[in-house]
C-alpha positions in Angstrom: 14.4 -3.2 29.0 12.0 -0.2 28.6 10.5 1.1 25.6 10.6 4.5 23.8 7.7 5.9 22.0 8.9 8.6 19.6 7.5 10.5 16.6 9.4 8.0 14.1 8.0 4.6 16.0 9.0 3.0 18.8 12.2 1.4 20.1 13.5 -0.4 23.1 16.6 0.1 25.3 18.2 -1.8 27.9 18.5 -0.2 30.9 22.1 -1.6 32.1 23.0 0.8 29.2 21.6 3.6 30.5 23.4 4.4 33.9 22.4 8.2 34.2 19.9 10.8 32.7 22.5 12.1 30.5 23.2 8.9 28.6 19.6 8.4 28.2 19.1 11.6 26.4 22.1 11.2 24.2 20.9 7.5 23.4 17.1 9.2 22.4 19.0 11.7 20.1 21.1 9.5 18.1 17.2 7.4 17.5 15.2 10.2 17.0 17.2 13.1 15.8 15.6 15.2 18.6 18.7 16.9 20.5 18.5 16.4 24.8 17.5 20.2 24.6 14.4 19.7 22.6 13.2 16.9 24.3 10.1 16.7 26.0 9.9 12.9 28.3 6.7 11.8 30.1 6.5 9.1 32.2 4.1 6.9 34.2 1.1 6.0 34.2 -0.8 8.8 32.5 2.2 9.7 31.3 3.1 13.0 33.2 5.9 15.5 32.0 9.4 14.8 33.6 10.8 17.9 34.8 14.3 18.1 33.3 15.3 21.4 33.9 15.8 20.4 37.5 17.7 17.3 37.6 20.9 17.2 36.3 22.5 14.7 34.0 24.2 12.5 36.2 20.8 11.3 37.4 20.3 7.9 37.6 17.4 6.2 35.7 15.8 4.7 38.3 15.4 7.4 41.0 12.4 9.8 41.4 11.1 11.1 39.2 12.4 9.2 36.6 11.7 6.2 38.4 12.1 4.1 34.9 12.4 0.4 35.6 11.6 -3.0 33.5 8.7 -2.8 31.2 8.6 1.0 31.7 7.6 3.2 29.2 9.1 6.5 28.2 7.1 8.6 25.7 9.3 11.3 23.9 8.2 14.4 21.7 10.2 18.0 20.3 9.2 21.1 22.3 7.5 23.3 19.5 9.0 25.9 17.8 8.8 28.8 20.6 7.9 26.7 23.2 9.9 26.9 26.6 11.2 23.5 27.0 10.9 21.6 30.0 14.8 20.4 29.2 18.2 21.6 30.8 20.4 23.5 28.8 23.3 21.0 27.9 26.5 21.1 25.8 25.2 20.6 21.6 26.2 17.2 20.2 25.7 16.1 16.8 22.2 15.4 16.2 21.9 11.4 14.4 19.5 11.5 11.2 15.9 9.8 11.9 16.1 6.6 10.9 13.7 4.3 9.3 12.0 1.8 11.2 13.6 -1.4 10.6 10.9 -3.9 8.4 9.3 -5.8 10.5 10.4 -8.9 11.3 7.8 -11.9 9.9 5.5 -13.5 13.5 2.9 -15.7 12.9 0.5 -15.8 15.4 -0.3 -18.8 17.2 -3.3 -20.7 16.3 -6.9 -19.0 16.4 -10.6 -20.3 15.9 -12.0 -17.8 13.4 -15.8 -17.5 12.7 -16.7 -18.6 9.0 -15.8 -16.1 6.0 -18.3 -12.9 5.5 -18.6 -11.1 2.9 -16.4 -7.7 2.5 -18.4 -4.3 3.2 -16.9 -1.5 1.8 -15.4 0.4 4.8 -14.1 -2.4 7.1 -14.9 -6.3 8.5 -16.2 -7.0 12.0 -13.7 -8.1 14.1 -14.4 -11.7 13.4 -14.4 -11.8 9.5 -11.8 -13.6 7.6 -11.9 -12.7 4.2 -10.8 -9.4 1.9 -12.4 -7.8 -1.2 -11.6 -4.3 -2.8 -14.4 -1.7 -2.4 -16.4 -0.6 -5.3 -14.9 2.6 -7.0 -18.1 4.7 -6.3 -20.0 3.6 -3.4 -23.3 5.0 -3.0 -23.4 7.0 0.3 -24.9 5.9 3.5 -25.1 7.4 6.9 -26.6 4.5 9.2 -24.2 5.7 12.0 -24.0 8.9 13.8 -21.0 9.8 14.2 -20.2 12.0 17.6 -17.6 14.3 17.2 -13.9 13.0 18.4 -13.6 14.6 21.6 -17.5 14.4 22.3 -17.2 10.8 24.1 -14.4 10.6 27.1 -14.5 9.2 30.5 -11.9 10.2 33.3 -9.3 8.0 34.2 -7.1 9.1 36.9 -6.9 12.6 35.8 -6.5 12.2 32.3 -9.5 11.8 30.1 -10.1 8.2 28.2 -11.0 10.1 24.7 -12.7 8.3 21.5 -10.1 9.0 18.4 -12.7 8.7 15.3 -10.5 7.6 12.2 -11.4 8.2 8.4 -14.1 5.8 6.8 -11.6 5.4 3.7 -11.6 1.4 4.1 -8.3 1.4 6.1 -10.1 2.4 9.3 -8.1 -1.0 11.0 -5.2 -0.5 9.7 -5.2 3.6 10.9 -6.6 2.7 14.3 -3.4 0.4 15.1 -1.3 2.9 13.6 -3.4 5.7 16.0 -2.6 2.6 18.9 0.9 1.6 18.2 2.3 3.9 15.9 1.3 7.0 17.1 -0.4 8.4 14.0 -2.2 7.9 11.3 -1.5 7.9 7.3 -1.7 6.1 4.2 2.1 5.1 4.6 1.6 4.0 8.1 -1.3 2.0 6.9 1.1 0.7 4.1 3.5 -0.4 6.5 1.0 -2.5 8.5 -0.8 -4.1 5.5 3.1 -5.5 4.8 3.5 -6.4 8.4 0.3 -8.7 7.3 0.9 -9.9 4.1 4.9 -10.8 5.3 3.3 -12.6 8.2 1.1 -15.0 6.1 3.7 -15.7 3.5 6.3 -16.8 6.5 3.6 -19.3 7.4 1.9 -21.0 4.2 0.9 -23.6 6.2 -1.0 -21.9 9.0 -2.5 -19.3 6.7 -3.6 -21.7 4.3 -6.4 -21.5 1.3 -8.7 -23.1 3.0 -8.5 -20.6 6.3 -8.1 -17.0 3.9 -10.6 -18.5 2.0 -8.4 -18.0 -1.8 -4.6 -18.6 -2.5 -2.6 -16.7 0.5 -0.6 -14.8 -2.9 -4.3 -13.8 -4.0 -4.9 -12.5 -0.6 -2.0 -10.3 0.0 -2.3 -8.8 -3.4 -5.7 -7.4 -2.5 -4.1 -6.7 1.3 -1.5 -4.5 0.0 -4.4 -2.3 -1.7 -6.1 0.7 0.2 -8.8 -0.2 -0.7 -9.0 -3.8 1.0 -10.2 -3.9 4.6 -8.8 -5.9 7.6 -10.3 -8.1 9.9 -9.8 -10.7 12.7 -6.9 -12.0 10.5 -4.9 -8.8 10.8 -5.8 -8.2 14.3 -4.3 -11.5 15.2 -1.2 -11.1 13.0 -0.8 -7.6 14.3 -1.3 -8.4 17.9 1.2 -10.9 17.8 4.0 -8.3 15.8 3.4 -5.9 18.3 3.4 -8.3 21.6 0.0 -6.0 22.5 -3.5 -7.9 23.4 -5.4 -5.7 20.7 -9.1 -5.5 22.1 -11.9 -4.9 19.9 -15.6 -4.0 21.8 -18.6 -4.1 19.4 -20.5 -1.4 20.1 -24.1 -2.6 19.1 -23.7 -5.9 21.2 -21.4 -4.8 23.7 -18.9 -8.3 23.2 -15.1 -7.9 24.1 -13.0 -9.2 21.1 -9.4 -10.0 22.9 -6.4 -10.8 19.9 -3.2 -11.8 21.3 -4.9 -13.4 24.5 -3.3 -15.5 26.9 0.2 -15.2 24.9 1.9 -13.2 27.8 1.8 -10.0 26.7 2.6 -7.0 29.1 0.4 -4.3 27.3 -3.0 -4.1 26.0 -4.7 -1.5 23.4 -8.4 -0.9 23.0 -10.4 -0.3 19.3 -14.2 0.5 19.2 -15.9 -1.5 16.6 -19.3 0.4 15.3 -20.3 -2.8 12.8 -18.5 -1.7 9.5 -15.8 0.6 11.5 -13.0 1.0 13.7 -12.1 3.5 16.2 -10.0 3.7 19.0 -9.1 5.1 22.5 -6.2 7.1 23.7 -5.6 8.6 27.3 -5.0 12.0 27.2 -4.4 15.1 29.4 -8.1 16.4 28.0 -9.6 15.6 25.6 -8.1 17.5 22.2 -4.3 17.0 23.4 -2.3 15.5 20.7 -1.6 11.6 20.6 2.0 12.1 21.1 1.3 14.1 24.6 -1.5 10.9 26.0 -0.9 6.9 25.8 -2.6 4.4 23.8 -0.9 1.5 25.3 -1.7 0.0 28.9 -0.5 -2.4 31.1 -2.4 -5.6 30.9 -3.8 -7.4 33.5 -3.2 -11.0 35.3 -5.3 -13.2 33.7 -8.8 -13.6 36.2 -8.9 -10.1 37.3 -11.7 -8.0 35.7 -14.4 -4.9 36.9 -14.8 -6.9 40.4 -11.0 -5.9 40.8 -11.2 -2.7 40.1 -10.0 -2.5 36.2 -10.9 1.1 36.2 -9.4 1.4 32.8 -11.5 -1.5 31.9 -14.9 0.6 33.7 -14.1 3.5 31.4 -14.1 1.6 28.0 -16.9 0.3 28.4 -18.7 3.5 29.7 -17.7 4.9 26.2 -19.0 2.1 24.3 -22.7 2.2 25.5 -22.9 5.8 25.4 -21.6 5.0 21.4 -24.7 2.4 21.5 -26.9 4.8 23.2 -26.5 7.2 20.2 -26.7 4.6 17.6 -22.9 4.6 16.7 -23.4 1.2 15.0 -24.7 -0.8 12.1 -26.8 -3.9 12.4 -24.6 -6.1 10.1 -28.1 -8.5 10.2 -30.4 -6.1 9.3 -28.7 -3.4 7.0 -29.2 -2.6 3.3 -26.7 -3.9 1.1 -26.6 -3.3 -2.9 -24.2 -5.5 -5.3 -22.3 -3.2 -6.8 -21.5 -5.6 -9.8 -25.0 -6.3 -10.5 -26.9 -3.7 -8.6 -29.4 -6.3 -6.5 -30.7 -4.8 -3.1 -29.9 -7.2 -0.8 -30.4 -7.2 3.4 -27.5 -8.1 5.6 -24.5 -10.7 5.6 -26.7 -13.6 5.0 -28.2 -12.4 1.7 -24.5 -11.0 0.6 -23.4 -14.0 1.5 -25.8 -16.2 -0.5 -25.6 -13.7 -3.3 -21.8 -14.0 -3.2 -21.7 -18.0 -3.5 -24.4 -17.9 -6.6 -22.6 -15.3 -8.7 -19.0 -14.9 -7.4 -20.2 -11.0 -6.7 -17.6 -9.7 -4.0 -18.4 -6.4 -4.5 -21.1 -4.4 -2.1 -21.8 -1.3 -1.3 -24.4 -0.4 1.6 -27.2 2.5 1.2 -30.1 4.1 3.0 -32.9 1.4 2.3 
């Protein structure tokens, strides 16, 4: 099997149905709609340009420079408008219609010690938090982070550059970031689409996601899901991790701590999300820094488990370069420490704890953080 990343998702093909270059091209224009002489393929690992124009179709898939094997990934885009693309001229077939990704099929996750609830902030949950509020309707504005610009913060990786892809503070910053990591964009539809992923997850498995571990009625808890304005947390990294067979990995800027979702489950890729205290980003490889997603990779092999920096993760090096020049900038929020208003009943309050406590006495849910 090897999978295809396209602008309408991703799909998988096997390769004993794929015997030449030709075939594989016809197969990517009956999913994507793209015919073989607009197609633009990159390979490898970063993905690197294949050069169509001089092999011809009768190639077979697994010679040079194709060289596409098991667990390969083949990463397809449309030559602009005007462009000279890197394809061959070939005969015109009838182009198939994009088609819908399929709904996603229902995957619990398997079983996962989750830190106690916390109270909702309006933009997004730590990666630990397990519980999911609306945001107020007018938040009151606050700044406590600094945000670099997106292409300010990258660290080379074999050639390409490891860039920082900021995503919109618009309380689906989780939900975009996956869609930046596994969708290859983001959107409000996109985010839409993963929010049901969620919410169809925890209804196929009532007794896993119980009341007692959403912390309210799971049909109480996807109602608020399915809304923009609800955030995400460790819930929907698990569930999400687990739909997409990807270790999602969360690091927390301010203390530097790795959040792995979907570890030790066996799966062959691994994606990376910055975590600022009240905010997700994530991290793409690209061939510099302002290159579109569809031209880099946001997926990456995973490693056998033990191996780390001593080994020479040099992927691993470069995240976590990125993440304390984040810290050294003050791209974070001290959930302990920051200013909090209720914005039911308008009491200042100081970090989780007091929300917390305030939450339990009054059944508030609603806060809004400000400049103290």
């Amino acid at each position: 099997m090897i999978r295809i990343r396209h602008p309408q998702g991703t799909a998988t093909l096997r390769l004993a149905e794929l015997p030449s270059l030709g075939a594989l091209q016809a197969r990517i224009a009956e999913l994507t709609g793209i015919a073989a002489a607009e197609q633009e393929l990159r390979t490898g690992y970063p993905p690197r340009p294949v050069p169509l124009s001089s092999l011809p179709p009768a190639t077979a898939v697994s010679d040079a420079p194709l060289s596409l094997s098991a667990g390969s990934q083949l990463v397809v885009s449309q030559a602009s408008a005007g462009s000279s693309s890197s394809s061959r001229p070939v005969t015109p077939r009838a182009a198939a219609v994009p088609s819908t990704p399929a709904p996603a099929a229902a995957a619990a996750p398997a079983a996962r010690a989750m830190a106690p609830p916390l109270v909702p902030k309006p933009k997004a949950a730590p990666p630990f938090a397990r519980t999911a509020a609306p945001a107020p309707a007018t938040p009151t504005p606050a700044a406590p982070r600094r945000a670099p610009q997106d292409a300010e913060v990258h660290r080379e990786v074999d050639g390409s550059e490891l860039t920082l892809r900021i995503v919109p503070d618009d309380n689906s910053c989780l939900f975009n970031a996956v869609a930046g990591l596994q969708l290859g964009g983001l959107g409000e539809e996109k985010c839409a689409q993963l929010r049901e992923i969620v919410c169809s997850a925890i209804v196929a498995s009532p007794h896993e996601y119980s009341e007692v571990m959403l912390g309210m009625a799971p049909e109480t808890y996807c109602k608020r899901m399915r809304q923009p304005a609800t955030w995400g947390g460790a819930i929907e990294l698990a569930i999400l991790a687990q739909h997409f067979a990807t270790e999602l990995i969360a690091v927390d800027v301010g203390s530097g701590v790795v959040h792995t979702f979907g570890e030790g489950q066996g799966f062959e890729e691994r994606a990376w999300l910055v975590y600022s205290g009240i905010h997700y980003d994530f991290l793409a490889l690209l061939p510099h820094p302002t290159a579109p997603l569809e031209f880099g990779t946001t997926r990456f092999p995973s490693l056998p488990a033990g191996l780390g920096l001593e080994d020479g993760d040099e992927l691993r090096t470069a995240v976590l370069d990125i993440v304390a020049e984040l810290r050294a900038r003050h791209y974070y929020t001290d959930t302990a420490t920051f200013a909090l208003r209720c914005g039911q009943c308008r009491t200042p309050l100081k970090g989780e704890k007091d929300a917390t406590k305030h939450a339990k006495e009054t059944g508030h849910t609603q806060f809004v953080e400000y400049d103290a």
